[in-house]
Backbone as JSON Lines, residues from 0, in Angstrom:
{"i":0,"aa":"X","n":[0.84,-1.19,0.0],"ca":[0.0,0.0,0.0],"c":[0.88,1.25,0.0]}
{"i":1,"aa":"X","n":[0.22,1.95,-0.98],"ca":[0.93,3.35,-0.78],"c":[0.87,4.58,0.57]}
{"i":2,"aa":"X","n":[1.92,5.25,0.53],"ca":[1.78,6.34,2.02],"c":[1.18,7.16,1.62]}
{"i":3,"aa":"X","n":[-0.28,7.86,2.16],"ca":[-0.87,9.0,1.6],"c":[-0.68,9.87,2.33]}
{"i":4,"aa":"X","n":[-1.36,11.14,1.52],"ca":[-1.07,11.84,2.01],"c":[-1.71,12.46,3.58]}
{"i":5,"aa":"X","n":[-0.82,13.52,4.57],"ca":[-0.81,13.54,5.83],"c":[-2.52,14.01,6.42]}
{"i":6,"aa":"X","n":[-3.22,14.75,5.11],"ca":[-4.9,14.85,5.72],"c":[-5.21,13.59,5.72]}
{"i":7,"aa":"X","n":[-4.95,12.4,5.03],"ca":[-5.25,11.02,5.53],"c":[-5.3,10.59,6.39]}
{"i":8,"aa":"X","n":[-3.87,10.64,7.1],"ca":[-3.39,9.48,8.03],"c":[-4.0,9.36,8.75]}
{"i":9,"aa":"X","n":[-5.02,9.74,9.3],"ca":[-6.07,8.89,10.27],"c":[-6.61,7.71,9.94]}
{"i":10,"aa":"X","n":[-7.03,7.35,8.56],"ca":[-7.43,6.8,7.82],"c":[-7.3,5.41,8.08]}
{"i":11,"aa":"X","n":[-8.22,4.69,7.84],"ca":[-7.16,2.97,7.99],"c":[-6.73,2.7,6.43]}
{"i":12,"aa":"X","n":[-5.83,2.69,6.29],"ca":[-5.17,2.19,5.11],"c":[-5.86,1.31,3.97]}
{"i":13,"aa":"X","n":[-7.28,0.45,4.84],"ca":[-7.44,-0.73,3.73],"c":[-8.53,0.14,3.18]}
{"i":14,"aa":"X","n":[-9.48,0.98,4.17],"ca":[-10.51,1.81,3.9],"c":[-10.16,2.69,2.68]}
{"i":15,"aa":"X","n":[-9.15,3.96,2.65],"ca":[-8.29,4.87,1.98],"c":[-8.5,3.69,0.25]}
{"i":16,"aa":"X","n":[-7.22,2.64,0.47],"ca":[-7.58,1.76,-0.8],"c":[-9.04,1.41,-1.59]}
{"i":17,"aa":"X","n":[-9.86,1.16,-0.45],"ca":[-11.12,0.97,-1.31],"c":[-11.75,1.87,-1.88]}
{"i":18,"aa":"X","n":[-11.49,3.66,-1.01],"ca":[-11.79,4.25,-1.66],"c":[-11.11,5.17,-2.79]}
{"i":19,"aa":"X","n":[-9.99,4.58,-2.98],"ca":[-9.0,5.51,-4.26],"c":[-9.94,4.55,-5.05]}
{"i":20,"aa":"X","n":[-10.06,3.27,-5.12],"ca":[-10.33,2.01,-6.03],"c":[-11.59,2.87,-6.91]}
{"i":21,"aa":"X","n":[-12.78,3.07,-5.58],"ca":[-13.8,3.34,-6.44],"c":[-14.01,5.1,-7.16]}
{"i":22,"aa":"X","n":[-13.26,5.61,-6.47],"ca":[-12.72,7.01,-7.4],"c":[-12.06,6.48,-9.14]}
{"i":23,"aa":"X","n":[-11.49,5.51,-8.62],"ca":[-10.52,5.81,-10.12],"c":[-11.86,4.92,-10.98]}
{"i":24,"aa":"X","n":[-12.46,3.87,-10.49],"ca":[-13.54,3.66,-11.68],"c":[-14.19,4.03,-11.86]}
{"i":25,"aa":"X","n":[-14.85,5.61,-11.64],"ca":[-15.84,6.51,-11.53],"c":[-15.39,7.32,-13.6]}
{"i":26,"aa":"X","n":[-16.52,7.23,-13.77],"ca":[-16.72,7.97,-15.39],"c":[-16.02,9.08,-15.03]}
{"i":27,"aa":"X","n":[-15.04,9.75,-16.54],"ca":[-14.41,10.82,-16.04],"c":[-15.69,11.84,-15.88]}
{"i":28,"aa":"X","n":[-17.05,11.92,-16.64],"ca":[-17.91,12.53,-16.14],"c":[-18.33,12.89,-14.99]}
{"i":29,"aa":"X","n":[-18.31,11.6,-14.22],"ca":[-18.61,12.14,-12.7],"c":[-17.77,12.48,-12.17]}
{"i":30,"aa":"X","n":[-16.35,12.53,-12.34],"ca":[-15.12,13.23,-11.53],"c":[-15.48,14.57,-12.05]}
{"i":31,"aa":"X","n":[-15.75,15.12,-12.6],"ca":[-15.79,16.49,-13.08],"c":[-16.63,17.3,-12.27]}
{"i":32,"aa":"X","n":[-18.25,16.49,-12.2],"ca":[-19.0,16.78,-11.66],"c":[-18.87,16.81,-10.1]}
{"i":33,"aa":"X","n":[-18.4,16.61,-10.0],"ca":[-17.53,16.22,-8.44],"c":[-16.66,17.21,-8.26]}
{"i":34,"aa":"X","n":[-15.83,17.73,-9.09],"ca":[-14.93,18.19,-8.6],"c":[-15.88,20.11,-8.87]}
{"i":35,"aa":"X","n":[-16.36,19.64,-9.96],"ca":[-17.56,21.41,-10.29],"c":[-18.16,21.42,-8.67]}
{"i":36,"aa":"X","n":[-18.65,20.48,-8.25],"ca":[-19.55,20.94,-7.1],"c":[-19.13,21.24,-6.08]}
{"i":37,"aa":"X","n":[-17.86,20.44,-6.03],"ca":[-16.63,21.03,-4.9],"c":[-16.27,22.56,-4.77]}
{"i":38,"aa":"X","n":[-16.21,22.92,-6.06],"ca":[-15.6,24.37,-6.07],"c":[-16.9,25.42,-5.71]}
{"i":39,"aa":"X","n":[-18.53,25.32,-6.43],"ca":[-19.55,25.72,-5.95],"c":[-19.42,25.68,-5.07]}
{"i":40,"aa":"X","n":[-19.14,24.44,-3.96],"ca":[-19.53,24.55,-2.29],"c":[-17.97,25.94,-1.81]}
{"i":41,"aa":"X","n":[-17.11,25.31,-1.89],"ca":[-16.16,25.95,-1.6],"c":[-16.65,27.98,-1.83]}
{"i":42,"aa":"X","n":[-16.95,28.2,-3.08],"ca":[-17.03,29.99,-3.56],"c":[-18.36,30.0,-2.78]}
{"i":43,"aa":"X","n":[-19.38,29.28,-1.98],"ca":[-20.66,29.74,-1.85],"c":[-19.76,30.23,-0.24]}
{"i":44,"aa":"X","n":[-19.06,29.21,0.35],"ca":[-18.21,29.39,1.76],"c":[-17.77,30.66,1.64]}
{"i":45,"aa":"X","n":[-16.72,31.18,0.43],"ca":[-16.07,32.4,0.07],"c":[-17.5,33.4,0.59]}
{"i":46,"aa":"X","n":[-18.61,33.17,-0.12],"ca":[-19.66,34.27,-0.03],"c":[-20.11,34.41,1.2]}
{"i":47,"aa":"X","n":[-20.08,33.28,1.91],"ca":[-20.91,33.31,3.23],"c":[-20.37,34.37,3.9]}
{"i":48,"aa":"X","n":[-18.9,34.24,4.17],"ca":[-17.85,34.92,4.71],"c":[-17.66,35.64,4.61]}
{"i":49,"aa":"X","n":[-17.65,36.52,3.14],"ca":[-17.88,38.29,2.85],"c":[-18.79,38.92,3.71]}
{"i":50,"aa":"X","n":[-20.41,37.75,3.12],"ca":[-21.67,38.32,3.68],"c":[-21.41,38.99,5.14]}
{"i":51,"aa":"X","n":[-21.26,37.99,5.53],"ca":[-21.07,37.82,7.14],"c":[-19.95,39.47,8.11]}
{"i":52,"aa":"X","n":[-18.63,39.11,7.15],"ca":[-18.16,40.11,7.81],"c":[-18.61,41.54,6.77]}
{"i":53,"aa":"X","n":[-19.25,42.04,5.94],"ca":[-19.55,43.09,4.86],"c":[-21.09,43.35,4.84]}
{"i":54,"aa":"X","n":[-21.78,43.34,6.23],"ca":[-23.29,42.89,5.84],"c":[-24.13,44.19,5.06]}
{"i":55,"aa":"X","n":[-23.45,45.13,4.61],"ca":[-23.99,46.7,4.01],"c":[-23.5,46.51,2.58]}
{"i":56,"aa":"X","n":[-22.78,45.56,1.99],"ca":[-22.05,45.41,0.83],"c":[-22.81,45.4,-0.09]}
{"i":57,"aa":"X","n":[-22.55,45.97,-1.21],"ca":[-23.86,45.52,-2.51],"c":[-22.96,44.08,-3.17]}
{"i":58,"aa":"X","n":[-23.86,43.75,-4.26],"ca":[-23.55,42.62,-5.04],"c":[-22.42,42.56,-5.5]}
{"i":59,"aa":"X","n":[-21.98,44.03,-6.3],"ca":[-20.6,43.55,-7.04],"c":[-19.36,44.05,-5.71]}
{"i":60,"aa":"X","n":[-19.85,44.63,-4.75],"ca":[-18.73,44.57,-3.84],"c":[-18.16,43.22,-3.32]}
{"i":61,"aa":"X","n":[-19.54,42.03,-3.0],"ca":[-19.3,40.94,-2.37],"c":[-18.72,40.3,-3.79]}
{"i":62,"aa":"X","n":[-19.03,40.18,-4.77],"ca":[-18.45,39.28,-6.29],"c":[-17.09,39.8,-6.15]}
{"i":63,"aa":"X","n":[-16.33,41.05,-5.82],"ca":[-15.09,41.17,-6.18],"c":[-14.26,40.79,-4.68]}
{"i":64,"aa":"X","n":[-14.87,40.78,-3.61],"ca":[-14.42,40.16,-2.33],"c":[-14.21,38.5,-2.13]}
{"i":65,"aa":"X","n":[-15.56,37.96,-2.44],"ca":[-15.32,36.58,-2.97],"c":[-14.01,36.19,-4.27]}
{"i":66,"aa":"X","n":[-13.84,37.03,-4.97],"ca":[-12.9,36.82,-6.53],"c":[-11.59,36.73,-5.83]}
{"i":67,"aa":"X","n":[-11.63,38.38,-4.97],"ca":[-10.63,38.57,-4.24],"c":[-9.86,37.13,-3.11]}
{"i":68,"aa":"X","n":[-10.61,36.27,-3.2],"ca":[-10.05,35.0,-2.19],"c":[-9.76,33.99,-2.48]}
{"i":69,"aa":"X","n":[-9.73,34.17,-4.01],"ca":[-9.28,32.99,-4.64],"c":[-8.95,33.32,-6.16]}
{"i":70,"aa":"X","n":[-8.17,34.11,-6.03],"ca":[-7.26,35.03,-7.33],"c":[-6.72,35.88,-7.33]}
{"i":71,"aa":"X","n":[-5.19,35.77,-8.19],"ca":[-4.57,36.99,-7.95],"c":[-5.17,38.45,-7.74]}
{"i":72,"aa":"X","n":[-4.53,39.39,-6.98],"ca":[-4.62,41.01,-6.7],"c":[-4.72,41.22,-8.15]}
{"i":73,"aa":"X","n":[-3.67,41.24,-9.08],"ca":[-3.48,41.83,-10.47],"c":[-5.02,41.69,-10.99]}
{"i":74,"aa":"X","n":[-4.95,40.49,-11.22],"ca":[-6.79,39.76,-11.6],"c":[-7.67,40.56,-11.43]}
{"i":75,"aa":"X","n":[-7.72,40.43,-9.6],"ca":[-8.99,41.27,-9.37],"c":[-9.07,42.39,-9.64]}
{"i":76,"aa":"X","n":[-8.3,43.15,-9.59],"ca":[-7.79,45.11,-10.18],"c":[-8.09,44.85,-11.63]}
{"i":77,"aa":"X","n":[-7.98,44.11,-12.52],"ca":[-7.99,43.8,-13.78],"c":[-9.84,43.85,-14.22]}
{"i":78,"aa":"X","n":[-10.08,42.65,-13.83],"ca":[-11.09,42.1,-14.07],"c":[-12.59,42.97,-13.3]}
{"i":79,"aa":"X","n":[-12.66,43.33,-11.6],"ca":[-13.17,44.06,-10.94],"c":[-13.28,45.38,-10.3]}
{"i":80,"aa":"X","n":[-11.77,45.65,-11.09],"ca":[-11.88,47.34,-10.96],"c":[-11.81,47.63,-9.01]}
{"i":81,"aa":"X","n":[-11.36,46.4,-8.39],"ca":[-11.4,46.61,-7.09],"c":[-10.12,46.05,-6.85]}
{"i":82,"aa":"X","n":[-9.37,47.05,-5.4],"ca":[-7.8,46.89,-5.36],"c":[-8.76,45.65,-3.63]}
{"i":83,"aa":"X","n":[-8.46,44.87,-3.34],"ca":[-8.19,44.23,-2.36],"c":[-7.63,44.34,-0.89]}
{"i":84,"aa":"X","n":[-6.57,45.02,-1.29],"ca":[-5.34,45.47,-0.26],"c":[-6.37,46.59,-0.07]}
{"i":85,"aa":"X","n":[-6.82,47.05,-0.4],"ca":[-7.46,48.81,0.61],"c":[-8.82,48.67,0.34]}
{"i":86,"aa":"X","n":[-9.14,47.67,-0.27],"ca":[-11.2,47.48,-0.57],"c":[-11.37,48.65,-1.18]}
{"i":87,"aa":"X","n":[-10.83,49.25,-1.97],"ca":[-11.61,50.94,-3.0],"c":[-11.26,50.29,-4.26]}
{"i":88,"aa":"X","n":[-12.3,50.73,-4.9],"ca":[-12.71,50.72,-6.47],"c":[-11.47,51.55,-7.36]}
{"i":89,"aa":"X","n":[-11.18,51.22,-8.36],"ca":[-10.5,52.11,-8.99],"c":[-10.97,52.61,-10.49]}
């Protein structure tokens, strides 16, 4: 058996195997879909978290705060017209 990696190691080893097993025979379709819904859950977390600490924010303030947490500064100044480092529009 292979050493995985250290978010594993709790893992029992034979468990871990059965489940790489049935990952790798999964349609590459459903890995995709899997991995799309991962990132949805993950950016909805990003939003919660704006919401939460920004609760006066309009829409495209929270879209470039969320962008802002998972993409370069350059990007977001690029793309959202919002600097990150000081939260003002440019």
């Amino acid at each position: 058996m292979t050493k995985h990696p250290r978010e594993f190691q709790d893992t029992d080893p034979a468990a871990m195997e059965v489940w790489l097993e049935l990952l790798r025979k999964k349609p590459a379709g459903e890995k995709l879909a899997a991995t799309l819904g991962a990132s949805d859950l993950l950016l909805a977390f990003f939003e919660m978290g704006v919401r939460r600490l920004h609760p006066n924010a309009g829409e495209n303030e929270i879209r470039a705060r969320v962008a802002a947490r998972h993409l370069p500064r350059d990007l977001v100044l690029a793309v959202y017209g919002w600097d990150p480092a000081d939260g003002q529009c440019i």
